[in-house]
N, C-alpha and C positions, 0 to 999 in steps of 0.2 A: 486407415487405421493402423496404426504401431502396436505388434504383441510380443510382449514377453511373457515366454512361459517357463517355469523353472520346475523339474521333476523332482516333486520332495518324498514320496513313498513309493513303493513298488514290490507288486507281491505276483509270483512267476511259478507256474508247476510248468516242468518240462515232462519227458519220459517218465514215465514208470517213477513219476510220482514225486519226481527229483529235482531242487532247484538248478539252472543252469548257472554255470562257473561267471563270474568275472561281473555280476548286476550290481554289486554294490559300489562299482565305478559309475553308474549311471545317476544314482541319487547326488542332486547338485545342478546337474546339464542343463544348461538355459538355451534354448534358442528363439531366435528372435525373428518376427517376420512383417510383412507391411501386406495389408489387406485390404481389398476394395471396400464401399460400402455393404454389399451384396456378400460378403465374406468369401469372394476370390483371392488366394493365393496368390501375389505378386512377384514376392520372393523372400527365403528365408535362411538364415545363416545359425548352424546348430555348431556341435561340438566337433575335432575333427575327423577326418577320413578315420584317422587308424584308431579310432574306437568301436568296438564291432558295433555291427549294423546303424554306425553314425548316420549316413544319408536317410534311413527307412524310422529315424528318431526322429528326424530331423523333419519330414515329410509331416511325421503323423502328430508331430505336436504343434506343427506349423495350420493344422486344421483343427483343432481341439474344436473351435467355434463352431453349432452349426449355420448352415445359408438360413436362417430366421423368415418366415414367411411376415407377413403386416398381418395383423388383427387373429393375435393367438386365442383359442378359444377352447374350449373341452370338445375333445375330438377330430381337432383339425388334425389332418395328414396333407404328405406332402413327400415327393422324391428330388433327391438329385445326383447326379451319377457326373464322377470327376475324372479323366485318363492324364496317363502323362507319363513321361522315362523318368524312373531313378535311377541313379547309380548306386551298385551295392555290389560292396566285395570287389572290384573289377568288373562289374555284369550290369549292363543294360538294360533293365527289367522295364518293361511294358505293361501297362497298368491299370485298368477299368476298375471301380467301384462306385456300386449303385447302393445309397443310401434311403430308408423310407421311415421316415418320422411320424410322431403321433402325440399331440400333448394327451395325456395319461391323465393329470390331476390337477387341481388347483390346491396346493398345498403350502405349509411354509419350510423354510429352509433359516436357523438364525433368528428367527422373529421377522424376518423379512417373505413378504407373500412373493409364493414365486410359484411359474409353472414346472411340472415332472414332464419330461417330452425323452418319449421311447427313440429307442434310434437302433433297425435293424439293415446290415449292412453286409452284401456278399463284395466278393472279390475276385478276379479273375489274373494271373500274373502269367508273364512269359519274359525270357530274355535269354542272353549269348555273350559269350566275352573270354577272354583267355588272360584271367589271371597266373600274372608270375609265369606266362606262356603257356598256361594248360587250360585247351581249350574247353569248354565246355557250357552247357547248356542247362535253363530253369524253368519250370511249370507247375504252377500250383494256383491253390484256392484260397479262399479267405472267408469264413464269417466271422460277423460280430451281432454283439448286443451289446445294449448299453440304457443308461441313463442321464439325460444333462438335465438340470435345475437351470433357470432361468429370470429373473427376478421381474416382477410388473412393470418395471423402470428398465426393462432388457439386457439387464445386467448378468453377465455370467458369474452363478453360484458355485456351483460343482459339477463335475461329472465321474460318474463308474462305467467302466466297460468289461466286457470280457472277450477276448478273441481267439481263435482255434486257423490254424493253418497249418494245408496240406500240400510239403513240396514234394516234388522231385528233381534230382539234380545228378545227370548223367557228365560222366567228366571221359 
């Protein structure tokens, strides 16, 4: 499967309530990925290095899909948990996230019937790397929630998410 996905809105509370600097470069950013039947990651090519956090953009919209189980139904769940290094910043991050799904509704979305499928999602991260020569190391957490829409015809409608992450980064 060939995706392209292109980030057309985007809305971001950092600290104490405060947009972070420099997002309105990110509306626009297409990247592009090739995906098994089963919606494995093959490989996928986003925006470049020196736009922050390009690789972990690049990663996370290269999944927008989820692994879709056969014979969606009210109430089906279902897990799937993906590892892998990115590169971000200079640093090697190491990477576990366990996903668990749930279609939620039979609703419509458009005029078109489609399923609501819940999707909650922790995260576990580590990595090492000495950008610009300065060494230094990362560890943190990740959840998420979210919603994908799905159309009867298993066509991706939309999705909302929202994600909360807890680093540390000793330098």
């Amino acid at each position: 499967l060939n995706l392209t996905v292109v980030l057309d809105s985007l809305a971001v509370v950092g600290p104490m309530g405060m947009t972070p600097p420099g997002l309105d470069q990110l509306i626009g950013v297409k990247v592009v990925a090739k995906l098994s039947p089963f919606g494995a990651v093959y490989s996928a090519e986003g925006p470049p290095d020196s736009m922050p956090n390009a690789s972990q953009l690049t990663d996370e919209m290269s999944r927008i899909l989820p692994r879709i189980r056969k014979g969606l139904a009210l109430g089906a769940t279902w897990s799937d948990t993906t590892t892998g290094t990115v590169k971000q910043n200079g640093l090697d991050i190491n990477r576990q996230v366990v996903s668990n799904f749930t279609v939620l509704a039979d609703t419509t979305v458009g005029g078109e019937r489609s399923w609501k499928i819940g999707r909650e999602s922790s995260s576990v991260m580590s990595g090492s790397g000495a950008p610009q020569g300065q060494p230094m190391t990362l560890e943190g957490t990740a959840t998420g929630k979210g919603s994908i829409f799905i159309s009867r015809g298993n066509v991706f409608v939309r999705s909302e998410s929202a994600d909360e992450v807890d680093l540390k980064i000793v330098i």
